[in-house]
N, C-alpha and C positions, 0 to 999 in steps of 0.2 A: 509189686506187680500191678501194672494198668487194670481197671476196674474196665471190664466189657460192660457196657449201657444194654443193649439188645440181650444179653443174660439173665443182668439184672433185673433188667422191666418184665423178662418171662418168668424170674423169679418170683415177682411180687404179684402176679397175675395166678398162680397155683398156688400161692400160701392163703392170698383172696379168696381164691377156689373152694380151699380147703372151708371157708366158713357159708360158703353157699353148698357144700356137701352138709355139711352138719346141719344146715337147717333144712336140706330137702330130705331127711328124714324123718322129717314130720309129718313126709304125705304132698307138703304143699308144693305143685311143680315150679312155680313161681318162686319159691326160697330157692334157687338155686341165683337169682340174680338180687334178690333181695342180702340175700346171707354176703354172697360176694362183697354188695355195694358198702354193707357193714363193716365186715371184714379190710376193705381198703381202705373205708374214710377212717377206723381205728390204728391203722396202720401209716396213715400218710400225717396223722397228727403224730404219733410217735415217733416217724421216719428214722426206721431204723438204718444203718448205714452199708449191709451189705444189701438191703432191696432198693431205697432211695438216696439220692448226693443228699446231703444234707444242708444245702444252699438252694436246692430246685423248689417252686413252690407250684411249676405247672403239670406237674402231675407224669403218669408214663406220656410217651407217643400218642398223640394221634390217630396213628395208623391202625390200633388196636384198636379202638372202638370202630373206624373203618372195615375192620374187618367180618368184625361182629354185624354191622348194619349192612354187607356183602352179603353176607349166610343169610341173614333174615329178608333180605329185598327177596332172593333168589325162594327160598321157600313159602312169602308171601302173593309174589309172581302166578306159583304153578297153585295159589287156592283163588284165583282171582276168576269169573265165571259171569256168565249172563245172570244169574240170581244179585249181584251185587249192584249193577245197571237198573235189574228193575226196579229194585228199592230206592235208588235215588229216585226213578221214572215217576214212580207213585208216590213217594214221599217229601221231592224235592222242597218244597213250599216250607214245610215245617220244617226242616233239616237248616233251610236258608239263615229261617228267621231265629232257631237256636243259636246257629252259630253269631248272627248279629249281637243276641242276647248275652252271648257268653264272652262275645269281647266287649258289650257295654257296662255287664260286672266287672271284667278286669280294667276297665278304667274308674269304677266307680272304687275298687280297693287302692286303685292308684293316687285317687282324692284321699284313702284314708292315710295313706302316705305321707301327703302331701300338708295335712293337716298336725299330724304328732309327729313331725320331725322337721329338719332345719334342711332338709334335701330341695332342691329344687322344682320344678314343675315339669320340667324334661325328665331328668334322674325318676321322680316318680312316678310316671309313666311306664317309661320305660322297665323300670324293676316291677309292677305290676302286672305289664302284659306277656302273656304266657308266647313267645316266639320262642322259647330253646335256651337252654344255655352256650348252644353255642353259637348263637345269631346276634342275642340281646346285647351282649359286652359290644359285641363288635360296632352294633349302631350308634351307641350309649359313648363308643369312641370318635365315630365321627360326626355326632351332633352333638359334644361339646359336655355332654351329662357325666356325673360320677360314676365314673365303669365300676371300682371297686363295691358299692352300693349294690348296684345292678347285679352283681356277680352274686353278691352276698344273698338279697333276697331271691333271684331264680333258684340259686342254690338250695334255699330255704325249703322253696314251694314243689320241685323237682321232688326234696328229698318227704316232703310231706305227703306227696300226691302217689312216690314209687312205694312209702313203706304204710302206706295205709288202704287205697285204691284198691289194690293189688290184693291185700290180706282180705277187705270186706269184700269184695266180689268174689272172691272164693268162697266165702261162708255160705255167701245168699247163691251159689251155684252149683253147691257142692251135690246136688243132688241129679246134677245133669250131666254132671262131666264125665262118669266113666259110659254112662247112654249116648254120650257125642263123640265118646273119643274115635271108633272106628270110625264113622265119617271124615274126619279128616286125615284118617292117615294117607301119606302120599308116598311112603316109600315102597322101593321093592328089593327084589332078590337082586343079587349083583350079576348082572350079565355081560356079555359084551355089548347087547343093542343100551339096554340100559345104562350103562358105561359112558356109550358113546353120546344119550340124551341127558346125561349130566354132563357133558365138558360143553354139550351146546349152550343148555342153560347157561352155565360161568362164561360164556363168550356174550350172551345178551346179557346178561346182566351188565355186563362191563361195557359192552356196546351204549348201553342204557342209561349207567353212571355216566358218560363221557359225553353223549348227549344230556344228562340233566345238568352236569356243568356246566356247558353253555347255554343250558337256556335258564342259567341261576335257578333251579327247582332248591328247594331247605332240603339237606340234607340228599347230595345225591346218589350217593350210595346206595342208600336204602330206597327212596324214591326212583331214583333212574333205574336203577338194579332191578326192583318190583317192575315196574314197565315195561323192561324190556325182554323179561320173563313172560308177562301176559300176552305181552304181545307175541310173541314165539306161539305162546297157546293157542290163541286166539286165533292164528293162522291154520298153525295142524289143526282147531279143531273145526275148521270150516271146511279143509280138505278131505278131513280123514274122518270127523264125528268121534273124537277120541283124544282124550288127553295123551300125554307123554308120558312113559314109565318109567322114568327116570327113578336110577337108585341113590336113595337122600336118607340116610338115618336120619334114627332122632336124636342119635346125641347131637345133632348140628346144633338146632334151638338153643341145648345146653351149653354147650362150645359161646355161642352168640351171648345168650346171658350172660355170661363169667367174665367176657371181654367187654362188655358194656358195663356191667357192674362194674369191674374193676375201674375201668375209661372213667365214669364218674365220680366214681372215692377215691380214686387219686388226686382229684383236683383239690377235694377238702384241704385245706392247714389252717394253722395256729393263726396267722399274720389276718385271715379273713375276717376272723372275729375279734381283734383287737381293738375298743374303743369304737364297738360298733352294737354296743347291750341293746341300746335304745331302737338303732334300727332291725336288730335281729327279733326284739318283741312287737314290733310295731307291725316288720314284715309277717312271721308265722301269724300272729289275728289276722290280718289283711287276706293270705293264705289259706286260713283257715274258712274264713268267709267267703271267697272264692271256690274253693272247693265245696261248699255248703249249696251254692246257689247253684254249681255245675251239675250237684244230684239234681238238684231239684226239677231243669231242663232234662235230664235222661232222663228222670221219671214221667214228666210229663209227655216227651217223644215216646217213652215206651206204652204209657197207655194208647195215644193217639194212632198209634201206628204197631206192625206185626213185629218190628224190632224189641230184641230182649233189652232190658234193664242193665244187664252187664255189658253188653256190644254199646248201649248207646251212652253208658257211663265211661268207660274206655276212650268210646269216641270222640265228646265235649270233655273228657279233663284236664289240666293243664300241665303237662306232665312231661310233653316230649314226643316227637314222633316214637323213637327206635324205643323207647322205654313202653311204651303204650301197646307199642305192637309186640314187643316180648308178650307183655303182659297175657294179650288177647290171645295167641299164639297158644302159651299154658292152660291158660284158661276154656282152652275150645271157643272162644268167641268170634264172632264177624271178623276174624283180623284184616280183611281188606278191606273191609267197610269200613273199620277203625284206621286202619292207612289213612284212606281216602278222604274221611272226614278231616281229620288231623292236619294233613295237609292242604285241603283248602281253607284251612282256619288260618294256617301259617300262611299262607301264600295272600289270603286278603291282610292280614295284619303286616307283614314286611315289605307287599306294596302300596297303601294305603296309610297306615297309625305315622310311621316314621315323617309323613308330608306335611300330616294333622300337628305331628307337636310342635315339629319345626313351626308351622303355623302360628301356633297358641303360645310358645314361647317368645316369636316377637312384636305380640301382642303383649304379653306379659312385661316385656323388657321397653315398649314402646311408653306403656301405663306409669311403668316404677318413675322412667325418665321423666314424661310431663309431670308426676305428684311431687317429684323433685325440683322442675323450673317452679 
């Protein structure tokens, strides 16, 4: 009998599931994407044959992680507020020059790259700057660099940044988060008005995605989705002086974690770290380093400025938009602050780094040529 695909991938996304349950019983709301993402990548190295072909090495669909940064744009949307405006208003300056700062570290790990390993000067760039896993490969293919490298270490620092970040910033906030939780709740009782202010939401949001396509926003799901969620807001609340009561449980977040976990630990296999030791040690230090110096900017933001220590660690990590905002989401943190940031970090680095290496690369390639005539 034909193997249904769309079964199967819904299969391996609830067996996934099942280990983001088991570790959200530890309290941590965050173990519900963390345990998933576990649970897949042990799973997609095993690739057992009734959840994965056993020839595919790209992982479930797409569409499932799409789905997940759908839920999350839409619920990040309706927290989006004049409090988030003003803190760029007042704090822009320092906000700028972190972000400078944090993509001058991830090229400074991309020298260490560049230094213990036999990859090139493109290739090592490229796998050091934090633009996404799913941005990096694609540039890394059309400027000539080792994709599978690139893949390898984003992969690396994704997976270092979602299962550590995540865990310490809970620690150091655990004392605020059942004090924050009512503040952000946004759902309600199921009404018919309420009803009808959710199918609006999933119409801007989609409206929002289809705008952020065109105008290439990273990730437009979750980016155009949030936009045109706030912007809905933004409207009624100039009208009416009143948010939307929209009914949104909270298992959505949950739902959103499990499909982003799983989207990511599918991608893991065997083939990635084959005959790649050297660069898989080279990358985690490098990684590691990067995220070392990424505290060090939130700390400093966080003294300078009224922003917390966890909002502004979330915000400079290198980790991922839809991963970062899970995160902040569980965590009661700034999550559209954390969008926000995130996003203009991605948006100066995929329009900007990509022009620089092509640059330096055929300066690089100009150099080799003349020490050769």
């Amino acid at each position: 009998m034909k193997k249904n695909p769309l079964a199967m991938q819904a299969g391996f996304i609830i067996v996934s599931g099942m280990g983001g349950y088991l570790l959200s019983l530890t309290g941590m709301s965050i173990g519900w994407m963390i345990g998933t993402l576990a649970a897949a990548g042990a799973l997609s190295f095993w690739r057992p044959r009734f959840l994965l072909p056993g020839t595919s090495t790209k992982g479930i669909h797409a569409y499932w992680g799409y789905l997940g940064q759908y839920i999350l744009g839409i619920e990040l949307g309706q927290k989006v507020n004049a409090a988030v405006l003003q803190t760029f208003q007042d704090h822009w300056i320092v906000i700028i020059i972190m972000l400078i700062l944090s993509t001058l570290f991830a090229l400074l790990s991309g020298l260490i790259l560049l230094r213990f390993t036999k990859e090139s000067l493109m290739t090592s760039f490229l796998s050091a700057t934090p633009g996404g896993l799913s941005a990096m490969p694609g540039i890394a293919a059309e400027l000539g660099a080792n994709m599978g490298t690139v893949s390898i270490v984003q992969t690396t620092r994704v997976l270092l940044v979602v299962c550590t970040i995540p865990l310490f910033s809970f620690y150091i906030s655990s004392d605020n988060i059942v004090e924050r939780a009512d503040q952000n709740t946004i759902s309600t009782h199921l009404s018919s008005t309420s009803f009808l202010w959710t199918q609006a939401f999933l119409i801007a949001a989609w409206v929002g995605y289809r705008a952020g396509k065109l105008l290439k926003l990273p990730a437009p799901w979750l980016v155009g989705g949030m936009l045109g969620v706030a912007a809905l807001q933004t409207v009624l609340g100039l009208y009416t002086g009143e948010n939307a009561a929209a009914w949104w449980p909270h298992q959505g977040i949950t739902l959103a974690q499990i499909l982003l976990g799983a989207s990511v630990g599918s991608r893991l296999n065997k083939n990635m770290f084959i005959g790649a030791a050297r660069i898989c040690i080279v990358g985690l230090f490098s990684s590691i380093s990067l995220v070392c110096t990424t505290m060090l900017c939130a700390f400093l933001i966080s003294r300078w400025t009224n922003i917390s220590f966890v909002t502004a660690t979330l915000a400079l990590a290198p980790g991922g938009i839809a991963e970062m905002a899970t995160t902040s989401l569980t965590l009661h943190a700034d999550a559209a602050f954390v969008v926000a940031v995130q996003v203009l970090r991605v948006i100066l680095i995929l329009s900007f780094l990509p022009v620089l290496f092509k640059l330096l690369n055929k300066q690089v390639a100009k150099r080799m040529v003349g020490e050769a005539g």
